[in-house]
MDAnalysis code that builds the backbone (N, CA, C; Angstrom):
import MDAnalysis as mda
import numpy as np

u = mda.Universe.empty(282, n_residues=94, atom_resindex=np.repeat(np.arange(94), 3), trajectory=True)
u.add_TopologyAttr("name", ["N", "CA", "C"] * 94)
u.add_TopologyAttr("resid", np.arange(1, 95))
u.add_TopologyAttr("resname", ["UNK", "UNK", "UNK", "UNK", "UNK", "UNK", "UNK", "UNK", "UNK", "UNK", "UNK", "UNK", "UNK", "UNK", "UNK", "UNK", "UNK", "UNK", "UNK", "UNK", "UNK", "UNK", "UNK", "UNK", "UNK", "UNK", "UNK", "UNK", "UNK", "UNK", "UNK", "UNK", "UNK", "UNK", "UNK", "UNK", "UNK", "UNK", "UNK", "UNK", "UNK", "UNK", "UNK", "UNK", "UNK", "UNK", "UNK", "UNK", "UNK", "UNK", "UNK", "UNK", "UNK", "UNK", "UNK", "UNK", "UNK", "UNK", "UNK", "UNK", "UNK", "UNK", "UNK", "UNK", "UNK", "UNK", "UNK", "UNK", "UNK", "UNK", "UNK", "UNK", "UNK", "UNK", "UNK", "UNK", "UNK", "UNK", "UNK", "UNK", "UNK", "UNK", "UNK", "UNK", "UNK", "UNK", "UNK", "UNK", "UNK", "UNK", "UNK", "UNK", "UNK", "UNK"])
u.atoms.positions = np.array([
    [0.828, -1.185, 0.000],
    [0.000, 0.000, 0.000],
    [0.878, 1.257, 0.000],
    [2.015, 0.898, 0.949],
    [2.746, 2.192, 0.943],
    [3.669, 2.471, -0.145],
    [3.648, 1.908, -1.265],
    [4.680, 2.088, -2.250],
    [3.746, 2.600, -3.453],
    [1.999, 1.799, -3.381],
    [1.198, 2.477, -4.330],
    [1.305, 3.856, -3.910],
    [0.391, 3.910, -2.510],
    [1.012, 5.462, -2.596],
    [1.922, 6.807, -2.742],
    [3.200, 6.126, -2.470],
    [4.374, 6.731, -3.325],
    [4.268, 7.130, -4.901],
    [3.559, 5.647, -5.446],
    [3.942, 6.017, -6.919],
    [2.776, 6.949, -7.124],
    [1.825, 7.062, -6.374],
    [0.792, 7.915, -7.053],
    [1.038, 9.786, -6.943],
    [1.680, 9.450, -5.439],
    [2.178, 11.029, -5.198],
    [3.276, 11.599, -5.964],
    [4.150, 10.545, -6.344],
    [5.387, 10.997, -7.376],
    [4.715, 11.425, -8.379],
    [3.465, 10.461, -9.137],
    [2.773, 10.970, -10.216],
    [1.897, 11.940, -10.183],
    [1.232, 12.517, -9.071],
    [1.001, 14.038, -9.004],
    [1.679, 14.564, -8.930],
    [3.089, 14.723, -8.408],
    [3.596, 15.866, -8.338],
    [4.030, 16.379, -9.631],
    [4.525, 15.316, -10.560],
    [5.016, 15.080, -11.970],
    [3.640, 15.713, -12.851],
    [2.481, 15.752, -12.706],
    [1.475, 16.153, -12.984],
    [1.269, 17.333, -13.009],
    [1.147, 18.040, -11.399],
    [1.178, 19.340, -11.174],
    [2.286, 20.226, -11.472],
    [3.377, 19.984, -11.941],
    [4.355, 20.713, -12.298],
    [4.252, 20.688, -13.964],
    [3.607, 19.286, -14.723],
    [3.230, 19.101, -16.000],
    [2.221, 20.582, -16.072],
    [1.418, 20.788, -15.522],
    [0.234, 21.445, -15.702],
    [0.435, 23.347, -15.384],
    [1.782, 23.275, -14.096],
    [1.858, 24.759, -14.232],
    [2.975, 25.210, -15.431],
    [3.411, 24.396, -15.529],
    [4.002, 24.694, -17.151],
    [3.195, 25.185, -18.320],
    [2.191, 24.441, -18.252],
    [1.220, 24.688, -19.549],
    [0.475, 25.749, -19.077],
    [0.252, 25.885, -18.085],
    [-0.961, 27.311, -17.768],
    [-0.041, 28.474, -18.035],
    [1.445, 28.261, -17.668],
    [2.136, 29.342, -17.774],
    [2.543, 29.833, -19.918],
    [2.681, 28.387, -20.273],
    [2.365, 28.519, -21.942],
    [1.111, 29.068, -22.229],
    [-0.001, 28.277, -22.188],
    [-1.572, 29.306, -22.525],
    [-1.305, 30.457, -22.098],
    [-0.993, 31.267, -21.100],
    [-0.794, 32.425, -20.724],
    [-0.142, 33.447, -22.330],
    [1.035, 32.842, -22.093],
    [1.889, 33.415, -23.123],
    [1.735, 33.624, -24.608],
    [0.945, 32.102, -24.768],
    [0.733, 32.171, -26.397],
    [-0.928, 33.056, -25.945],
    [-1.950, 33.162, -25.427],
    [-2.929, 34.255, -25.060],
    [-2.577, 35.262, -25.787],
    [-1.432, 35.761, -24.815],
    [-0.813, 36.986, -25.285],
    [-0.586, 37.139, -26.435],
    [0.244, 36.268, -27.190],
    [0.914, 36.243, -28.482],
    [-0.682, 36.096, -29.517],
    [-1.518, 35.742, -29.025],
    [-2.755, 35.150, -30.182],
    [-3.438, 36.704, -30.562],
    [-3.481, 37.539, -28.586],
    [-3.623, 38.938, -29.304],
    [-3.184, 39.767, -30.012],
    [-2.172, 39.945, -29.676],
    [-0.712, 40.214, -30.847],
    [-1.556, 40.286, -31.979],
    [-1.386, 38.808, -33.004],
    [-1.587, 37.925, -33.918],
    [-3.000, 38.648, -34.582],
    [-3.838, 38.706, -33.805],
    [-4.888, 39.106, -34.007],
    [-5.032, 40.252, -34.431],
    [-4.561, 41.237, -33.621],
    [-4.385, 42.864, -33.438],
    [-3.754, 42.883, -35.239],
    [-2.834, 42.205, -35.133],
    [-1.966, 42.477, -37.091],
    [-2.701, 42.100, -37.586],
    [-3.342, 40.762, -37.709],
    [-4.213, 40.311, -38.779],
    [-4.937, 41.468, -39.110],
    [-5.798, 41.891, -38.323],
    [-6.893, 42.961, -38.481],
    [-6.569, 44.106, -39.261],
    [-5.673, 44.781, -38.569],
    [-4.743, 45.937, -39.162],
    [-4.093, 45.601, -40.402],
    [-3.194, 44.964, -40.430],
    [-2.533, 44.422, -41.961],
    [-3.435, 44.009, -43.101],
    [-4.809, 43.192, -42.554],
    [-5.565, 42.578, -43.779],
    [-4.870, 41.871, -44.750],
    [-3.461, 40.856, -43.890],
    [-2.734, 40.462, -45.251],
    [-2.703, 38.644, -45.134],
    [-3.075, 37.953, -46.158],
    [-3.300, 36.648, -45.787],
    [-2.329, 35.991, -44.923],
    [-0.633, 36.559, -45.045],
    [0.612, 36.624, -44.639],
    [0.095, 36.284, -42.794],
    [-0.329, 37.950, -42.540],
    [-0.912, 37.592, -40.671],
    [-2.270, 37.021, -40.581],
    [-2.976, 36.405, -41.003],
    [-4.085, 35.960, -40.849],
    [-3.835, 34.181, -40.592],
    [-2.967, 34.135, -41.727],
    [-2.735, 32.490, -41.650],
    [-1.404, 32.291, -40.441],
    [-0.727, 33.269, -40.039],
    [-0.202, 33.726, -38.860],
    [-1.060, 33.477, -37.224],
    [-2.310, 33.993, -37.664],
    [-3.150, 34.251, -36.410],
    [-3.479, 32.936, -36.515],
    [-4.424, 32.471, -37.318],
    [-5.055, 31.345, -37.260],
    [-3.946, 29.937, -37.184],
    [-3.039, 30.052, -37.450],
    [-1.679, 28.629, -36.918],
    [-2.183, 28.859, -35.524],
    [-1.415, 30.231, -35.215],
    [-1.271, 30.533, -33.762],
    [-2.577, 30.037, -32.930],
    [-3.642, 30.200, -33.491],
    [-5.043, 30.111, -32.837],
    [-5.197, 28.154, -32.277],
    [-4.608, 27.373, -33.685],
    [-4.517, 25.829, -33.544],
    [-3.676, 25.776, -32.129],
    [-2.303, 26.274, -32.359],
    [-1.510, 25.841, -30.784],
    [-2.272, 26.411, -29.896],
    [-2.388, 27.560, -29.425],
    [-3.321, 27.525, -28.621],
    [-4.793, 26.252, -28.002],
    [-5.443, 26.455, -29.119],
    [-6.590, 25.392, -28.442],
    [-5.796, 24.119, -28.707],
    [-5.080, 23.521, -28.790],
    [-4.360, 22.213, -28.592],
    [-3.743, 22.093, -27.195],
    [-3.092, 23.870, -26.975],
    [-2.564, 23.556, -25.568],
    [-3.485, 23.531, -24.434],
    [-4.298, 24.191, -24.500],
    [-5.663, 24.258, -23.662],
    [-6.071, 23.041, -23.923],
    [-6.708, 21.963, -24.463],
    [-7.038, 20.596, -24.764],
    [-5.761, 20.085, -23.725],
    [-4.840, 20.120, -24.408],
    [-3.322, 19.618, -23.203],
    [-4.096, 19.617, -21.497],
    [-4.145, 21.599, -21.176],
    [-4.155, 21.914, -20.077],
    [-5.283, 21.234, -19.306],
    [-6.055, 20.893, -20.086],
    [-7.393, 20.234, -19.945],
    [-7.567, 19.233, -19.041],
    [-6.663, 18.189, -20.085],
    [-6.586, 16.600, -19.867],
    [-5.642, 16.571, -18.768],
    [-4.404, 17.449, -18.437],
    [-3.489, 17.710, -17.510],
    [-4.356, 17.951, -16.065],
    [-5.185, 18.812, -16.129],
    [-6.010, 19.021, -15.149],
    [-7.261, 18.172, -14.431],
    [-7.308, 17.130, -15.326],
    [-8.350, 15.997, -14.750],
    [-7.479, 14.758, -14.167],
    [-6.416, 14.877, -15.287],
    [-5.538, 14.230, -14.238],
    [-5.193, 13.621, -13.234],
    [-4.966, 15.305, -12.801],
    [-4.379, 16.082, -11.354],
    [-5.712, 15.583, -10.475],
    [-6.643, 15.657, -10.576],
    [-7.768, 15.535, -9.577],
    [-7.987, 14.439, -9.585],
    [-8.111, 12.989, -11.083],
    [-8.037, 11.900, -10.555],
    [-7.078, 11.567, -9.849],
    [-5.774, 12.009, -10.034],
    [-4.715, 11.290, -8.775],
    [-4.949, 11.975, -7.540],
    [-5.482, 13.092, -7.431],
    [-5.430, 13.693, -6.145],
    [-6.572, 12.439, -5.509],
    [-7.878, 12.276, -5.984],
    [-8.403, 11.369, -5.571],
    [-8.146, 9.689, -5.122],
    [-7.474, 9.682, -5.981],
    [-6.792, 8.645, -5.895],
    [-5.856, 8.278, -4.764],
    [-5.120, 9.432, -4.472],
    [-4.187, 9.439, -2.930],
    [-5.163, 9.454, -2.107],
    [-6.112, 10.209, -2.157],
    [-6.995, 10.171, -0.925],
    [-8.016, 9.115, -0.322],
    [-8.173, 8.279, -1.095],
    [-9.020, 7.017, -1.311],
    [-7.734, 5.987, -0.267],
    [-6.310, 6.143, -1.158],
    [-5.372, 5.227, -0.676],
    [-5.121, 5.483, 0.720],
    [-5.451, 7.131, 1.251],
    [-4.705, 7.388, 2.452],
    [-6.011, 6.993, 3.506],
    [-7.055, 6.817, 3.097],
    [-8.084, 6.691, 3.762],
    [-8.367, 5.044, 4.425],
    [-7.686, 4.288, 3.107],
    [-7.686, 2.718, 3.561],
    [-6.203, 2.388, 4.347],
    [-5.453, 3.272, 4.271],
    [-3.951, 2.712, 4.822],
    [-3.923, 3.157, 6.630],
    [-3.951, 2.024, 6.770],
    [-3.604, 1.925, 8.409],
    [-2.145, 2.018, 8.898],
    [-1.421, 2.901, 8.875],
    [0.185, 2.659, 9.110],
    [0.040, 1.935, 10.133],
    [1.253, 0.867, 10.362],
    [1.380, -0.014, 11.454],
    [2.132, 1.226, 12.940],
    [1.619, 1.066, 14.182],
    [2.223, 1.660, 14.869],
    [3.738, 1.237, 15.798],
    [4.134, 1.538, 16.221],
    [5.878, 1.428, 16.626],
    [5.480, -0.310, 17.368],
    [4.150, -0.555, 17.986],
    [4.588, -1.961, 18.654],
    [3.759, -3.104, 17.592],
    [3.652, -2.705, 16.312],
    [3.317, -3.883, 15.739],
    [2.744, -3.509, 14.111],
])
């Protein structure tokens, strides 16, 4: 029991650090999509449009990512908690 639970907490943590990575990417490409956008509009040139709209695919791919990253995280969080709920640590006389 105590080693499932190891591997599950190693695999959240590996999870939650998977996931503030990507929130910190969506953030960035956000930014960059307004950008993207802002030229498309202004320029009217197929050049930034097919610019914006690439940009627009990574985006909702990484969000889909951040998504699946984030259900994850809550099935394993559940998952530890289920395990910590059935685990009786043995005490010092037995």
């Amino acid at each position: 029991m105590r080693r499932r639970l190891e591997d599950v907490q190693r695999r959240l943590s590996a999870a939650r650090e998977s996931q503030r990575v990507l929130e910190e990417q969506v953030a960035v490409w956000n930014d960059a999509l307004d950008d993207a956008r802002i030229r498309a509009l202004v320029s009217e040139t197929p050049l930034q449009t097919q610019e914006y709209e690439e940009l627009s695919r990574h985006v909702l791919a990484a969000k889909s990512e951040l998504e699946r990253r984030t259900v994850e995280v809550r099935s394993l969080i559940d998952e530890r908690d289920e395990l910590l709920r059935e685990w009786a640590p043995k005490d010092e006389h037995g």
